[in-house]
Structures are given as structure tokens and as C-alpha cells.
N, CA, C, O and CB atoms as a CASP TS submission, in Angstrom:
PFRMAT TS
TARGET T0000
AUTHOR 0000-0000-0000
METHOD Language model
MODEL 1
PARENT N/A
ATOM      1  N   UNK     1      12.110  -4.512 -12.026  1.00  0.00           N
ATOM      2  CA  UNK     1      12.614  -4.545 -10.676  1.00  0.00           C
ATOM      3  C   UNK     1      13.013  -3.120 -10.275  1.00  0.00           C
ATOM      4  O   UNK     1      13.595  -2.366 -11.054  1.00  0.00           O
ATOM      5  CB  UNK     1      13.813  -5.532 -10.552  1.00  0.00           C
ATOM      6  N   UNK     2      12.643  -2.759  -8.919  1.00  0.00           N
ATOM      7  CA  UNK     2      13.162  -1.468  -8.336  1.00  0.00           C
ATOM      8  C   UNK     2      14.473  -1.134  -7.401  1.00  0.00           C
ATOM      9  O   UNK     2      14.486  -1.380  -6.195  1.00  0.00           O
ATOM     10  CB  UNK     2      12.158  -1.079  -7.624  1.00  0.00           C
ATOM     11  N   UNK     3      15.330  -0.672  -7.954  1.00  0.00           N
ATOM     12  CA  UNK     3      16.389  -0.586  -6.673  1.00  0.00           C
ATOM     13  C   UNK     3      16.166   0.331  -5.917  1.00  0.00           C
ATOM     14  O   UNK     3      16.004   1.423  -6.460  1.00  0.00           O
ATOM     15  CB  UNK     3      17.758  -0.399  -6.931  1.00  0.00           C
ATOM     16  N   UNK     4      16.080   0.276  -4.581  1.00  0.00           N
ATOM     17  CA  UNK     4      16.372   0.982  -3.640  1.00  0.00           C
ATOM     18  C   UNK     4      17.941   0.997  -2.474  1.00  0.00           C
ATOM     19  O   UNK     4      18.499   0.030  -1.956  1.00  0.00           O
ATOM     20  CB  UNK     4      15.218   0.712  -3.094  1.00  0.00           C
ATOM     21  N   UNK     5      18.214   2.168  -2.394  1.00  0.00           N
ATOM     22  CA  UNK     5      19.508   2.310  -1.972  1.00  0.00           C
ATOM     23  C   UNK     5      19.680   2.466  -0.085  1.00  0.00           C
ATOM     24  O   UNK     5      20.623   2.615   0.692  1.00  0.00           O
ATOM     25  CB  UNK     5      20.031   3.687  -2.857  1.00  0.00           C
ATOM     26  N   UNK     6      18.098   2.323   0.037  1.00  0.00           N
ATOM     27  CA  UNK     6      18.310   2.610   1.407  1.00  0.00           C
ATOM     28  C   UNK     6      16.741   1.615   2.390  1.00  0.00           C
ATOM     29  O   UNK     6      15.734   1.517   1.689  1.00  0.00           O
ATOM     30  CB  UNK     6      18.320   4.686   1.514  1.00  0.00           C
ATOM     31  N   UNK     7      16.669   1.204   3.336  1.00  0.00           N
ATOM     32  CA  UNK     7      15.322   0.767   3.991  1.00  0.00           C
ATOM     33  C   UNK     7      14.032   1.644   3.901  1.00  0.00           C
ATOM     34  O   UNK     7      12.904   1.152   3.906  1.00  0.00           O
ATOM     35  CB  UNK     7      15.566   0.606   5.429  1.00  0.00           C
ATOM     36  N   UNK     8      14.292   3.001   3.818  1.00  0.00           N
ATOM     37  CA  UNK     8      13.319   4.043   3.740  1.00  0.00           C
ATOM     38  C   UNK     8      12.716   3.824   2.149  1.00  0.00           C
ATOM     39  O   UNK     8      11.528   3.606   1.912  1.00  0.00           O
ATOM     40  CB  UNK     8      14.068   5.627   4.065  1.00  0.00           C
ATOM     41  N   UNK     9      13.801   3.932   1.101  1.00  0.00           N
ATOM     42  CA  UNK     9      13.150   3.363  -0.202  1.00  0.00           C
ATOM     43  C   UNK     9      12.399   2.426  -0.281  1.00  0.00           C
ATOM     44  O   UNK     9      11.408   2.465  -1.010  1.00  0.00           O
ATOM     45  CB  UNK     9      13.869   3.007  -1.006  1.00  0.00           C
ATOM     46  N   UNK    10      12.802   1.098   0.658  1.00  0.00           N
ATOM     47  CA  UNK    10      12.171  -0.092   0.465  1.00  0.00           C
ATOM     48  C   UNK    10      10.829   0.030   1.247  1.00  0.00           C
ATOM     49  O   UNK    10       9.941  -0.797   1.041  1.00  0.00           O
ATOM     50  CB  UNK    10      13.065  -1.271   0.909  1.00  0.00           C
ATOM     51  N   UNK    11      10.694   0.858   1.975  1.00  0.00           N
ATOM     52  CA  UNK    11       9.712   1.495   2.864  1.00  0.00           C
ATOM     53  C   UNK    11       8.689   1.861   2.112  1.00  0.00           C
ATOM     54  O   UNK    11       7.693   1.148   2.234  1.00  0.00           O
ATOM     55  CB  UNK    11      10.176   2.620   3.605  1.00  0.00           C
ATOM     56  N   UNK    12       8.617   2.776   1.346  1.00  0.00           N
ATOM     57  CA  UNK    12       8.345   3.692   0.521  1.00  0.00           C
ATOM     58  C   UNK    12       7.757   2.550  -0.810  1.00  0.00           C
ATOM     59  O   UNK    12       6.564   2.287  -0.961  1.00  0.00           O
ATOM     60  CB  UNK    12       9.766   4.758   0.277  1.00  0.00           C
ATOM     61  N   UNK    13       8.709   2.067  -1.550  1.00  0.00           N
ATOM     62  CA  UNK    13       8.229   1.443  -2.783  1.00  0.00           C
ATOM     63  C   UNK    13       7.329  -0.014  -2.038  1.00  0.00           C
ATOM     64  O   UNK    13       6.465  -0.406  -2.823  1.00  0.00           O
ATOM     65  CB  UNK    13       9.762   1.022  -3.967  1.00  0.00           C
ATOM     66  N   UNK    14       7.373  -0.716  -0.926  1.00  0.00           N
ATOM     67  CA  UNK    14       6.290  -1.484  -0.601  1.00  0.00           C
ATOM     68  C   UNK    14       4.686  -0.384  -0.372  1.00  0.00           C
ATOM     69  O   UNK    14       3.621  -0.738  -0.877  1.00  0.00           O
ATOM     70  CB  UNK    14       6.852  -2.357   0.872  1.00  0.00           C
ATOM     71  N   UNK    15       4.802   0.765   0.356  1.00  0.00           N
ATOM     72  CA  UNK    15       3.640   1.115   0.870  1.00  0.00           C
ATOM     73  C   UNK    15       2.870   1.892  -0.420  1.00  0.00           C
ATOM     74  O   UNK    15       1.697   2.262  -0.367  1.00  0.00           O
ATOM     75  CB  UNK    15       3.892   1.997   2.228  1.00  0.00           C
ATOM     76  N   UNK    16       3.919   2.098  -1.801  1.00  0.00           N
ATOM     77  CA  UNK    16       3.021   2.028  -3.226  1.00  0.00           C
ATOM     78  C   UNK    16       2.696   0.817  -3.653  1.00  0.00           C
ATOM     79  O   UNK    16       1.659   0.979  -4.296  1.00  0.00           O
ATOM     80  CB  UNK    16       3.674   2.599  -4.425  1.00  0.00           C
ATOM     81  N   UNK    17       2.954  -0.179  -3.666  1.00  0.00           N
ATOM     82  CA  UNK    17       2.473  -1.287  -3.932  1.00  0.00           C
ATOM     83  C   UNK    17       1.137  -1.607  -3.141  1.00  0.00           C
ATOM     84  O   UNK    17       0.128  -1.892  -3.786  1.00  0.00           O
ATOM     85  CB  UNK    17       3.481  -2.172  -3.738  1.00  0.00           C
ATOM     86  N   UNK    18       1.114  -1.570  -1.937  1.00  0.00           N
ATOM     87  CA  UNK    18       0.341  -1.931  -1.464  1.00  0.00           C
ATOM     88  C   UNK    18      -0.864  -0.989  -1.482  1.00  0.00           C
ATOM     89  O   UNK    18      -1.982  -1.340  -1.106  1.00  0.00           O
ATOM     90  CB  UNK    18       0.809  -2.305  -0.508  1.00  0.00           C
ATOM     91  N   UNK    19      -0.503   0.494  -2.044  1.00  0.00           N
ATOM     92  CA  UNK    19      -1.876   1.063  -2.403  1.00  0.00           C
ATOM     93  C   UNK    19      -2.620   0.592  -3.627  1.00  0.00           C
ATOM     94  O   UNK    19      -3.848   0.500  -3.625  1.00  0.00           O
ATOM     95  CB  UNK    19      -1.750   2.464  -2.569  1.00  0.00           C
ATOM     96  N   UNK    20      -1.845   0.283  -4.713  1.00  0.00           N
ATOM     97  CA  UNK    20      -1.892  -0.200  -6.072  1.00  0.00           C
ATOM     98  C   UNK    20      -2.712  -1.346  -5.327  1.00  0.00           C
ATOM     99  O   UNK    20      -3.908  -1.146  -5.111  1.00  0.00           O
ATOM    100  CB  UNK    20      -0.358  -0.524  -7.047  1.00  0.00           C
ATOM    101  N   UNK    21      -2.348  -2.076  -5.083  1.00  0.00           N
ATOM    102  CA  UNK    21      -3.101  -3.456  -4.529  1.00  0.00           C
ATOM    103  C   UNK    21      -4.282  -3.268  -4.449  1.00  0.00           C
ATOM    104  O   UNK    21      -5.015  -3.849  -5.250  1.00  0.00           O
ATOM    105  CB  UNK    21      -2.766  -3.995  -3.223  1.00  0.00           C
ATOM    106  N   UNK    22      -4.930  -2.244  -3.286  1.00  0.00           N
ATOM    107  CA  UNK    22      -5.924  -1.927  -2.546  1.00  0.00           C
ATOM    108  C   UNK    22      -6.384  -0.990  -3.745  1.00  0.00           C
ATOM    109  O   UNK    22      -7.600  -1.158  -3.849  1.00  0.00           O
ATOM    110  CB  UNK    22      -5.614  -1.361  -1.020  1.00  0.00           C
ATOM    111  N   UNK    23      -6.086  -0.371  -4.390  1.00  0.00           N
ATOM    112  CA  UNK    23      -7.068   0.222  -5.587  1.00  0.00           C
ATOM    113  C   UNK    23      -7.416  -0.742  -6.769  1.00  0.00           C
ATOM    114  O   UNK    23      -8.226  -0.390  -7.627  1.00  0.00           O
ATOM    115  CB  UNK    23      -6.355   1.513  -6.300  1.00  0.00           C
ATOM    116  N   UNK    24      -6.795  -1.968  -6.806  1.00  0.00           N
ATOM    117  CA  UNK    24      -7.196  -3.025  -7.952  1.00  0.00           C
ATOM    118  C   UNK    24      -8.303  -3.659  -7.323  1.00  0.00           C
ATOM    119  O   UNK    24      -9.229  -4.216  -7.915  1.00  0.00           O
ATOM    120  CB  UNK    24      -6.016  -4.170  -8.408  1.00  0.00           C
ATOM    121  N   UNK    25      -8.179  -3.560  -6.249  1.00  0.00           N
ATOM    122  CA  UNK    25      -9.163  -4.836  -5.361  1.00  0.00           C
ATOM    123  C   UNK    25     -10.340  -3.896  -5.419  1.00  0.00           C
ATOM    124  O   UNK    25     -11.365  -4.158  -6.050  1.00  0.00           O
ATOM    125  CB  UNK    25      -8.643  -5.428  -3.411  1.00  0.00           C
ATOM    126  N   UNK    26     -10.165  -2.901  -4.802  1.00  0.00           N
ATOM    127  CA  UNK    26     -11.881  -1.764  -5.141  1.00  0.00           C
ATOM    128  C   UNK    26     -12.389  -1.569  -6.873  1.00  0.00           C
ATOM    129  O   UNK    26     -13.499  -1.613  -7.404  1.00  0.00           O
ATOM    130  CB  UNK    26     -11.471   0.407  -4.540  1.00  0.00           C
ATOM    131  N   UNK    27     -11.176  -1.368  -7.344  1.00  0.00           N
ATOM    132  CA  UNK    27     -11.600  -1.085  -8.555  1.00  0.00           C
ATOM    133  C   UNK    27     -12.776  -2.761  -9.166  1.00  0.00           C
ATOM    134  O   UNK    27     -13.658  -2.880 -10.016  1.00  0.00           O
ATOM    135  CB  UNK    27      -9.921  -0.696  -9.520  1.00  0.00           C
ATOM    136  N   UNK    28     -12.194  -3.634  -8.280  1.00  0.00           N
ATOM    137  CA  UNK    28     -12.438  -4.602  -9.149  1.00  0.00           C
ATOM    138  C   UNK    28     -14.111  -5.021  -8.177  1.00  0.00           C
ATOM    139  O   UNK    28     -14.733  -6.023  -8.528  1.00  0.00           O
ATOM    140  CB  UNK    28     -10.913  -5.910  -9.284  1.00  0.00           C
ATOM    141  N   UNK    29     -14.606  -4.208  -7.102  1.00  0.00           N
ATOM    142  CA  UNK    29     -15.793  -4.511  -6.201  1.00  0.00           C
ATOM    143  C   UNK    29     -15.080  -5.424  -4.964  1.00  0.00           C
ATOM    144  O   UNK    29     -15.938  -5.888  -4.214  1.00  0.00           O
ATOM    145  CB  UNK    29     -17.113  -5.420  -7.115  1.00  0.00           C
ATOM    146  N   UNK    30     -14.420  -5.592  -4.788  1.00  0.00           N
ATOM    147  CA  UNK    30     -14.122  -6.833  -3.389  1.00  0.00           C
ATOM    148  C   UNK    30     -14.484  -5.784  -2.636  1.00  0.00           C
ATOM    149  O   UNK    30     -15.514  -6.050  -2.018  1.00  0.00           O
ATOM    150  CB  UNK    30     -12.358  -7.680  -2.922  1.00  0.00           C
ATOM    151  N   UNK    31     -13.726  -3.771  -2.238  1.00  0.00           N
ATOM    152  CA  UNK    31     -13.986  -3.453  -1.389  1.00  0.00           C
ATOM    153  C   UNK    31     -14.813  -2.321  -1.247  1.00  0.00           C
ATOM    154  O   UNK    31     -14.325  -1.474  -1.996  1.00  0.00           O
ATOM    155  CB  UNK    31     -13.153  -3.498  -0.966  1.00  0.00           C
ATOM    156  N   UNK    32     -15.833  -1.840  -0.668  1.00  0.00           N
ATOM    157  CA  UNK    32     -16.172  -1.154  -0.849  1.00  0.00           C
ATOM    158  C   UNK    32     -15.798   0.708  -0.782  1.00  0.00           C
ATOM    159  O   UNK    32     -15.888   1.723  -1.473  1.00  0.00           O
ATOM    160  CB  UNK    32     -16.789  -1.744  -0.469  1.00  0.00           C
ATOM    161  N   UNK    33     -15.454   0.352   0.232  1.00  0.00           N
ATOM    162  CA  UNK    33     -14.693   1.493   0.908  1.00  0.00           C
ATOM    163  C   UNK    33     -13.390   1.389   1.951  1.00  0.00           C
ATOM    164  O   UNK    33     -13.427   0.677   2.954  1.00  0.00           O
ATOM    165  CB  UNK    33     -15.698   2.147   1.640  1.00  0.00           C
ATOM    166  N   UNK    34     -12.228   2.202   1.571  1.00  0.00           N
ATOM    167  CA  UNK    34     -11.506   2.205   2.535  1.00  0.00           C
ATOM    168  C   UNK    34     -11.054   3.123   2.869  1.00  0.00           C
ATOM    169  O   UNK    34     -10.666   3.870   1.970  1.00  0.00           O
ATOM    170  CB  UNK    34     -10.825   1.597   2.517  1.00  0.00           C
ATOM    171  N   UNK    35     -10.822   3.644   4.527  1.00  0.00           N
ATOM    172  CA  UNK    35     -10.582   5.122   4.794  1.00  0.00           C
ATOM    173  C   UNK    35      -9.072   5.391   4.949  1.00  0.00           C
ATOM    174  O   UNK    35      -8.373   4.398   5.155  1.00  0.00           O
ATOM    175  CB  UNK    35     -11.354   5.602   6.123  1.00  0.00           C
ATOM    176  N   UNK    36      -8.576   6.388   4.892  1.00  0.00           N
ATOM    177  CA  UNK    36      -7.223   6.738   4.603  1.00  0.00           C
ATOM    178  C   UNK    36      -6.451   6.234   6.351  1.00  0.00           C
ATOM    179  O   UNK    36      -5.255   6.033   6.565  1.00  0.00           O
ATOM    180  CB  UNK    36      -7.144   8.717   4.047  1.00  0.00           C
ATOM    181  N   UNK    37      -7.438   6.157   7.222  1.00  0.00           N
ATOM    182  CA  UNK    37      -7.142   5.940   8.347  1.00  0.00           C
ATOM    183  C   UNK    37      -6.801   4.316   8.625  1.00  0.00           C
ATOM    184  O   UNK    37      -5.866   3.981   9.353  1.00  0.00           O
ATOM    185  CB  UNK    37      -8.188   6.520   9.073  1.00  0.00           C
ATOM    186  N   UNK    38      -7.786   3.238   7.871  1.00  0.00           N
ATOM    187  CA  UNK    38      -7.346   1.913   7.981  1.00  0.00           C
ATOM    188  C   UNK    38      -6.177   1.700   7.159  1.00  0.00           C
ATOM    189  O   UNK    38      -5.605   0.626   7.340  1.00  0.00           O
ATOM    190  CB  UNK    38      -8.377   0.991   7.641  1.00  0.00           C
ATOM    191  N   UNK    39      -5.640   2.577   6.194  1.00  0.00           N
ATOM    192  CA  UNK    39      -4.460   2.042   5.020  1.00  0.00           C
ATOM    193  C   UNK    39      -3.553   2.449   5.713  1.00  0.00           C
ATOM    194  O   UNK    39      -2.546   1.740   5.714  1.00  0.00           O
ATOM    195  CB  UNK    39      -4.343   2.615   3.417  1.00  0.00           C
ATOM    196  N   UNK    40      -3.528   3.920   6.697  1.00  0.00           N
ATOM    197  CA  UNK    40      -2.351   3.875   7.729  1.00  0.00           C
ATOM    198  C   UNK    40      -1.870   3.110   8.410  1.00  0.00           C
ATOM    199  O   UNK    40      -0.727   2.659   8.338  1.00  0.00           O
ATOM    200  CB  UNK    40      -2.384   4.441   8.460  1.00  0.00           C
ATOM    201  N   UNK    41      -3.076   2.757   9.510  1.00  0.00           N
ATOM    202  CA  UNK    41      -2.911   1.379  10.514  1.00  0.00           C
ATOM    203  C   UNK    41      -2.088   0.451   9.468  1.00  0.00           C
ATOM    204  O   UNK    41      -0.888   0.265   9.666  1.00  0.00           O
ATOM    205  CB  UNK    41      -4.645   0.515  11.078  1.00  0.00           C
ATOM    206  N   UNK    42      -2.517   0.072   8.740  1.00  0.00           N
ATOM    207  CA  UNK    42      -2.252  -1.247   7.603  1.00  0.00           C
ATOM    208  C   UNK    42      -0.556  -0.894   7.685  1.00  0.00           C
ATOM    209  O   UNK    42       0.086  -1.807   8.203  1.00  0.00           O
ATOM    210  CB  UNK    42      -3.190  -1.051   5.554  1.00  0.00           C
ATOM    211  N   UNK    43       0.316   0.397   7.211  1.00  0.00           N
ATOM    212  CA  UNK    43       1.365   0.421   6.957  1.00  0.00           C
ATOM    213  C   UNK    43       2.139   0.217   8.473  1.00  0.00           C
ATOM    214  O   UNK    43       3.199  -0.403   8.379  1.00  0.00           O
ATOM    215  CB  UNK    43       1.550   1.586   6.129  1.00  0.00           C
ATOM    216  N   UNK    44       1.735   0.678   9.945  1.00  0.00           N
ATOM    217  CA  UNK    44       2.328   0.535  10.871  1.00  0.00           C
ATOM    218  C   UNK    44       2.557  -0.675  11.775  1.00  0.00           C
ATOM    219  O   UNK    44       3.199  -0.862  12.808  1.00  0.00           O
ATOM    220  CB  UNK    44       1.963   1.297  11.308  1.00  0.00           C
ATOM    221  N   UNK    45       1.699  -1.506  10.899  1.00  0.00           N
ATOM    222  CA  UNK    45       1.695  -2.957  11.433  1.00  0.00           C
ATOM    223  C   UNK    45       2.974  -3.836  10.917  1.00  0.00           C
ATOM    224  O   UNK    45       3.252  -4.774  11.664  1.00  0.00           O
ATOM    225  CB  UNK    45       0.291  -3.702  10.932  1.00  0.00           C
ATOM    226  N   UNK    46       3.600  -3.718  10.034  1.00  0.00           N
ATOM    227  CA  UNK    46       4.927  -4.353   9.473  1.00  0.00           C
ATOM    228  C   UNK    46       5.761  -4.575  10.445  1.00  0.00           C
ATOM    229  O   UNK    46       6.863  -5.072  10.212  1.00  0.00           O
ATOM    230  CB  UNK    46       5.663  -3.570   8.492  1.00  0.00           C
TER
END
């Protein structure tokens, strides 16, 4: 488990997770490509 002491941490330790995510899923073929520009969009949508 990770503590974070502030919303910006919790900010922060979701939008590594969710790269981890998105590199298991390519690593594994689901995606082919993803541009640094859709993983942005992806974080401003929360």
C-alpha cells in the first residue's frame, strides 16, 4: 500500500499505475500503439 500525504500524491501515484497498466496491456499485444498524446487526454478526463 502507498501513502500519500496530499491529493497531488494521489494524483501522481494513480497516473503511474495507470501507465503500468497501459504498458502490461501492450506488452501483452491488446495494444498496438499508444501516443503520449492519448495517455494525456486519458489523465484529464478524471
Amino acid at each position: 500500500m502507498i501513502e500519500c500525504n496530499s491529493i497531488e500524491e494521489v494524483r501522481e501515484n494513480i497516473n503511474q499505475i495507470d501507465e503500468e497498466i497501459v504498458k502490461l496491456i501492450a506488452k501483452r499485444g491488446l495494444i498496438k500503439k499508444i501516443g503520449s498524446e492519448k495517455l494525456s487526454k486519458l489523465r484529464y478526463y478524471r
